[in-house]
C-alpha positions as CSV (number, residue, x, y, z in Angstrom):
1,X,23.8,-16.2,-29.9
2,X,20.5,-17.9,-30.7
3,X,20.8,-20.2,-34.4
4,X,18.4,-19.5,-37.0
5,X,15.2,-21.6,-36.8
6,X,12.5,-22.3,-39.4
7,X,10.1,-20.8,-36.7
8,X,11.7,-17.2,-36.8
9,X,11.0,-17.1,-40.7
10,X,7.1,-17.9,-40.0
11,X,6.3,-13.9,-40.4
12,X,8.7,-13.2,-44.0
13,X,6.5,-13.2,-46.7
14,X,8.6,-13.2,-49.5
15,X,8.1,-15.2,-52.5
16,X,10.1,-16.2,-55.3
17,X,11.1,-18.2,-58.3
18,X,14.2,-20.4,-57.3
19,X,15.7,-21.1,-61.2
20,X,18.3,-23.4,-61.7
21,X,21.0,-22.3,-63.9
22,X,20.4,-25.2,-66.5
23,X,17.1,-24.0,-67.0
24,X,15.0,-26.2,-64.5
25,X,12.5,-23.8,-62.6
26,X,11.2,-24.9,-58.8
27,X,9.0,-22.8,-57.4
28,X,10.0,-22.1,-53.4
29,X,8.8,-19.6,-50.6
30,X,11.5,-18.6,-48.5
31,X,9.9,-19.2,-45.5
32,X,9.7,-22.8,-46.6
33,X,13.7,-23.4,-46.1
34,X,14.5,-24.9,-42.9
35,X,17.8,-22.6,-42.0
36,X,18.2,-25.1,-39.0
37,X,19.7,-27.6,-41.4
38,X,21.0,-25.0,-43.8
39,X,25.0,-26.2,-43.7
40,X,28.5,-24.0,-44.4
41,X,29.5,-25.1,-48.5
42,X,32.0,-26.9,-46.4
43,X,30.0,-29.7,-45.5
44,X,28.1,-30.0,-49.3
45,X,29.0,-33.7,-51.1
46,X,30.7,-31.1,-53.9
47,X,33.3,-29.7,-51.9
48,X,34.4,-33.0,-49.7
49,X,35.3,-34.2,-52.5
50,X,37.7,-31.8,-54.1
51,X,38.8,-31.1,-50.5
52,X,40.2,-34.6,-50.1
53,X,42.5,-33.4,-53.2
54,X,42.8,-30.4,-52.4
55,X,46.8,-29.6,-51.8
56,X,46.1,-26.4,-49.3
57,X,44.1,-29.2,-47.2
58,X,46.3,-32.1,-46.9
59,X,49.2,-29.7,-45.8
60,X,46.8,-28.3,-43.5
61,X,46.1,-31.8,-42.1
62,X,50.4,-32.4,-41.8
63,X,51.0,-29.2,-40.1
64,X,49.1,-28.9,-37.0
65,X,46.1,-31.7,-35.9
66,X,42.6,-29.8,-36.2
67,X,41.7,-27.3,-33.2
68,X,38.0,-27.2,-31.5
69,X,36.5,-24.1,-33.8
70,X,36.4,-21.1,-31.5
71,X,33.9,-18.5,-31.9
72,X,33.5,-16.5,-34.7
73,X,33.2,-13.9,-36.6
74,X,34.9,-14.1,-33.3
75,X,34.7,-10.9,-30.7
76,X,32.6,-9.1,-34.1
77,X,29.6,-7.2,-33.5
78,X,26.1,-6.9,-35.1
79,X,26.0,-4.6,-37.8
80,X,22.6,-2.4,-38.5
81,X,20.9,-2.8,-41.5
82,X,22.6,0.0,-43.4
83,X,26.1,-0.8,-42.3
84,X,26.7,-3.3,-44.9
85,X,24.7,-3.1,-47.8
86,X,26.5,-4.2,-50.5
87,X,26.7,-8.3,-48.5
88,X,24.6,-10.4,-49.7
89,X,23.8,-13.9,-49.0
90,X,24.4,-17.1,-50.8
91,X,21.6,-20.4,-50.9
92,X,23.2,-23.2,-53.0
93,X,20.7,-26.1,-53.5
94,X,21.3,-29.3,-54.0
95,X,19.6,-32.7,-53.6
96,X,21.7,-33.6,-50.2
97,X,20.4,-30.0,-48.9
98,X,21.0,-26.1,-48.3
99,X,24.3,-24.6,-48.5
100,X,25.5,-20.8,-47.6
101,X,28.2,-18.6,-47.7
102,X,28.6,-14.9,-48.4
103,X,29.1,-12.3,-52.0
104,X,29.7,-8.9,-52.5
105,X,26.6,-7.1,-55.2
106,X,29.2,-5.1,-57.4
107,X,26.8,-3.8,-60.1
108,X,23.4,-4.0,-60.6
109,X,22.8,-7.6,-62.1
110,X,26.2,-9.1,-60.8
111,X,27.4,-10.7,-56.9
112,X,31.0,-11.5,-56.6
113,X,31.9,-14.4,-54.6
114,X,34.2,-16.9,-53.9
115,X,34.7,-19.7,-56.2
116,X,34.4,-22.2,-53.6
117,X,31.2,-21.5,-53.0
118,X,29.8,-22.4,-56.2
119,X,32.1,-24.2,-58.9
120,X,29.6,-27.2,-60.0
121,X,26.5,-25.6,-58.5
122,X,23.1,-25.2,-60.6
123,X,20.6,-23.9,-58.4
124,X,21.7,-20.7,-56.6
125,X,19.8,-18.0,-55.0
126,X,21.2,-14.5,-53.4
127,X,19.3,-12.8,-50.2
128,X,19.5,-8.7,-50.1
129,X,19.3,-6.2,-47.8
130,X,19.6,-9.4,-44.9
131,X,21.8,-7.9,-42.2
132,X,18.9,-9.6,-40.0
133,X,18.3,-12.5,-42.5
134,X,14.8,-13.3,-41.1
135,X,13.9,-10.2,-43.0
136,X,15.7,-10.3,-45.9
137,X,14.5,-7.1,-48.3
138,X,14.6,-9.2,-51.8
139,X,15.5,-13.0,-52.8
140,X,16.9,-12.9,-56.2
141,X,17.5,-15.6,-58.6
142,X,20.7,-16.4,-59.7
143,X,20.5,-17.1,-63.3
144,X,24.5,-17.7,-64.5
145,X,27.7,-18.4,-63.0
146,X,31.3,-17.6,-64.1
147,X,33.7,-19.2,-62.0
148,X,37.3,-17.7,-62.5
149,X,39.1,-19.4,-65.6
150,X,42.0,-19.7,-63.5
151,X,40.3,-21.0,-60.3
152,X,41.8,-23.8,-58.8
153,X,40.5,-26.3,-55.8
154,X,43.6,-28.1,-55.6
155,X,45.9,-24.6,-54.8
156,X,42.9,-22.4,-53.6
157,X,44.4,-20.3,-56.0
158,X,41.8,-17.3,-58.6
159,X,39.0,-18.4,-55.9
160,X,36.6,-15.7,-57.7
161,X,33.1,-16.2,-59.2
162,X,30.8,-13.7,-60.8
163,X,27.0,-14.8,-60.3
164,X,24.4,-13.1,-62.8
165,X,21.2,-12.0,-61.6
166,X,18.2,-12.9,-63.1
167,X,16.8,-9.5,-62.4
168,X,17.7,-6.6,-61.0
169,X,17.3,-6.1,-57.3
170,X,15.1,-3.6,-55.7
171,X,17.9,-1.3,-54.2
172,X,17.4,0.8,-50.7
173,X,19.2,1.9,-48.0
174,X,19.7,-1.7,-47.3
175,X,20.7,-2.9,-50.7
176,X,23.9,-0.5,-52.4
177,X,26.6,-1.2,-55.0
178,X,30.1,-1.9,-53.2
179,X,32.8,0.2,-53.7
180,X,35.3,-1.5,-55.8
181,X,39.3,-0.6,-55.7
182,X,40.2,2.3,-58.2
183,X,43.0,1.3,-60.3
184,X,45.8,3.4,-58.8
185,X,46.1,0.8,-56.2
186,X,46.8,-2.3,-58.6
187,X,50.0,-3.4,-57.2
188,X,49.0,-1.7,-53.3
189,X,49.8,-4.6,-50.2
190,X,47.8,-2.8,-47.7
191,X,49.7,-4.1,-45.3
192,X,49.1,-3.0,-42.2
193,X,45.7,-1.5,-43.2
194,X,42.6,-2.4,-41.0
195,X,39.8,-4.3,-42.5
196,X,36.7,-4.9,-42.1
197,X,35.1,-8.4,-42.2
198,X,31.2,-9.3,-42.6
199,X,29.5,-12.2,-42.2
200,X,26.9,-14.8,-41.0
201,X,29.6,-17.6,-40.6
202,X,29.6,-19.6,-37.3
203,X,30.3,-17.7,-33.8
204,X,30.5,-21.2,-31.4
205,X,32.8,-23.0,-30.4
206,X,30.9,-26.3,-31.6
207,X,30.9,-27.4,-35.1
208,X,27.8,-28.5,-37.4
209,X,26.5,-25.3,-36.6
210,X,23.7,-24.1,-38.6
211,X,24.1,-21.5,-40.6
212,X,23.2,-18.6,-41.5
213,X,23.2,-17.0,-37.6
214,X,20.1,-14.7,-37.5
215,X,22.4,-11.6,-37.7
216,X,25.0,-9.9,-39.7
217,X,28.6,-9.6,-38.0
218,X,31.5,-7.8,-38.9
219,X,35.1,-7.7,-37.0
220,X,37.9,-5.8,-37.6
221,X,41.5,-7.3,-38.5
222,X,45.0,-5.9,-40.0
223,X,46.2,-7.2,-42.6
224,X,49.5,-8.9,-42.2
225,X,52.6,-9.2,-45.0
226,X,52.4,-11.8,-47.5
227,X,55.7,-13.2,-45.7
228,X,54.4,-13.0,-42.7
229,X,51.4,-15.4,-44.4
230,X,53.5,-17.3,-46.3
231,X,55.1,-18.6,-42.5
232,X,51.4,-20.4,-42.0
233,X,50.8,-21.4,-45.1
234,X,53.9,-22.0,-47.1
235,X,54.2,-23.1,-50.8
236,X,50.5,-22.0,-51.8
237,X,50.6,-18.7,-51.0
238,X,50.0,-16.4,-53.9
239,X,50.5,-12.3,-54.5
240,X,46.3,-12.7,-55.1
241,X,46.1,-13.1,-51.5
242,X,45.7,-11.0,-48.9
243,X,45.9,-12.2,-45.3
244,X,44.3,-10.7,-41.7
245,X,45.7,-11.7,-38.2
246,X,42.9,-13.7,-36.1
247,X,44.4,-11.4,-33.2
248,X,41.0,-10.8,-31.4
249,X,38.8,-12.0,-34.5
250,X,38.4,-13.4,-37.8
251,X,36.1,-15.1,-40.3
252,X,35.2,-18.8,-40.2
253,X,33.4,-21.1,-42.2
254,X,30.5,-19.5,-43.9
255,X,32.2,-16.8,-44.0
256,X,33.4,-17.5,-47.7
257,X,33.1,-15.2,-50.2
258,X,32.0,-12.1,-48.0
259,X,33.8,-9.0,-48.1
260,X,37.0,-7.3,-47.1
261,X,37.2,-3.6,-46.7
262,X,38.8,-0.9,-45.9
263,X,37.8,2.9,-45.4
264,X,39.7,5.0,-47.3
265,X,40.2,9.0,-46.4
266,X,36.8,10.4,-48.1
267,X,35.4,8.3,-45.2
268,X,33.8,5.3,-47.8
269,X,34.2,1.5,-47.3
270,X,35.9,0.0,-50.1
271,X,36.4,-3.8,-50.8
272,X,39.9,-5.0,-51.3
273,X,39.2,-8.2,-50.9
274,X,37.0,-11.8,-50.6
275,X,37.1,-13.9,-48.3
276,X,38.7,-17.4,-49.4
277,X,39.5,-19.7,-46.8
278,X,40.8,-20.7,-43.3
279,X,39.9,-24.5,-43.2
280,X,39.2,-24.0,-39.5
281,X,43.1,-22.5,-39.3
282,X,41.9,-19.3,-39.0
283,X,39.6,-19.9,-36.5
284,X,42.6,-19.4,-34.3
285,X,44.5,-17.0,-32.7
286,X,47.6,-18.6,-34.6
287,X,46.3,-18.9,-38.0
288,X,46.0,-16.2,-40.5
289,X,42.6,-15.4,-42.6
290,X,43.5,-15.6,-46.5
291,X,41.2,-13.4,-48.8
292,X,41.3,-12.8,-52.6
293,X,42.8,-9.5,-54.1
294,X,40.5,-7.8,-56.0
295,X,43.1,-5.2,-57.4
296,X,44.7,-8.6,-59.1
297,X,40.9,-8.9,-60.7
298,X,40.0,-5.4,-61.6
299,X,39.6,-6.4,-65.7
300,X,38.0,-9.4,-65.2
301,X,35.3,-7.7,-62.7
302,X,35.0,-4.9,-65.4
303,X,34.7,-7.0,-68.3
304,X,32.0,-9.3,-67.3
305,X,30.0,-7.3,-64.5
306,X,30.4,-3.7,-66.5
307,X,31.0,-2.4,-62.6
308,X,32.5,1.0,-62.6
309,X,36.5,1.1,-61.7
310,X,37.6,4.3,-60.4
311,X,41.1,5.2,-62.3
């Protein structure tokens, strides 16, 4: 698959207001980013950092040495632009660079994401409607972040955030609410169930890829028992999680913070989940994808997004 260069964006003419979250305002045109040196939040000064602390990574590092990244979202395909209309992308800026990973628009002002992504960051932008992200249909602001008060970098554990929009996005076809978990299913494993994951995280087998690739991909994977998970990654493991095989595909890094769903009998997506992490683990065939439960967040979504929760 071709990367993402600063050329294909010549033609978007989309401008917008970037504002920081501390009240600082920069004024940038999108086409002005150069996505080939756009990076995975992996790779920001931020998150080294609390990854050399981080517990999840140094048992990581002890259990197996690190495996050449193999493609993915591996074996996924292109999605069309009204497949997944509730992804959006997520720009984090910082004074080293660009960084991206995914988020889930779950009402009208409000992306959920993961935590990872964005713990520390100021300066945040969303794109909508970007299944082909060279014509993204609206670049919106990000004007407050909530991380989860429980979140933490050292466990991976609560990875949730709730961005705030500074304005309300101009909704299509493209750009839709996501479906959020009713709350009968508080306290469902969906074990078993199969998923569906979206992305523009990396699909080769080198790393330092940029990022995002050109086009949205989504693969399918079933989710696996939290014993099963707990096999691969012992100790940390929480009910919170939910984990997917890498059996013929999976997320990898920039995948972070995209969605997990599920289609349930009325023939609807729904999102059970957000993608967390797989520190190149579940880049594998061997290594299980691990995703944040949404059922385990359904008040905390409510309270400070006002999304609607189906009883």
């Amino acid at each position: 698959m071709r990367f993402l260069s600063a050329v294909a964006l010549l033609g978007l003419t989309i401008v917008s207001v970037v504002a920081c979250v501390s009240g600082e305002v920069t004024i940038t045109r999108l086409e002005d980013i150069n996505w080939a040196e756009v990076r995975p939040v992996q790779e920001s000064p931020l998150f080294k950092a609390k990854r050399a602390a981080s517990f999840v990574e140094r048992y990581l590092e002890r259990a197996a040495p690190a495996p050449e990244r193999t493609g993915r979202i591996n074996n996924g395909i292109v999605v069309g632009p009204t497949d997944v209309p509730y992804i959006v992308g997520v720009l984090v800026s910082v004074e080293q660079g660009t960084y991206f990973c995914g988020g889930v628009l779950v009402s009208r002002t409000h992306v959920l994401t993961s935590a990872t992504c964005v713990e520390g960051q100021t300066s945040i932008t969303v794109l909508l409607g970007a299944s082909d992200i060279t014509r993204a249909q609206d670049f919106v602001v990000v004007s407050h972040v909530r991380v989860h008060p429980d979140y933490s970098s050292f466990f991976q554990a609560n990875d949730l955030a709730i961005l705030t929009l500074s304005r309300m996005p101009r909704f299509n076809d493209q750009i839709q609410l996501a479906r959020l978990p009713r709350r009968s299913q508080v306290g469902e494993s969906f074990t078993n169930a199969w998923t569906t994951i979206s992305g523009w995280g990396e699909t080769a087998s080198n790393t330092g890829e940029a990022l995002p690739m050109q086009q949205l991909r989504s693969v399918r994977s079933q989710v696996i028992s939290n014993f099963s998970c707990t096999i691969s990654f012992p100790l940390y493991l929480r009910s919170s999680n939910v984990c997917t095989s890498s059996d013929g595909g999976a997320p990898c890094v920039g995948d972070e913070g995209g969605p997990v769903t599920i289609v349930e009998e009325d023939g609807q997506s729904t999102v059970i989940a957000i993608h967390s992490y797989t520190y190149s683990r579940g880049c594998t065939r061997s290594w299980p994808a691990v995703h944040t439960r949404v059922t385990d967040y359904l008040n905390w979504i409510e309270i400070y997004t006002g999304a609607s929760i189906r009883a």
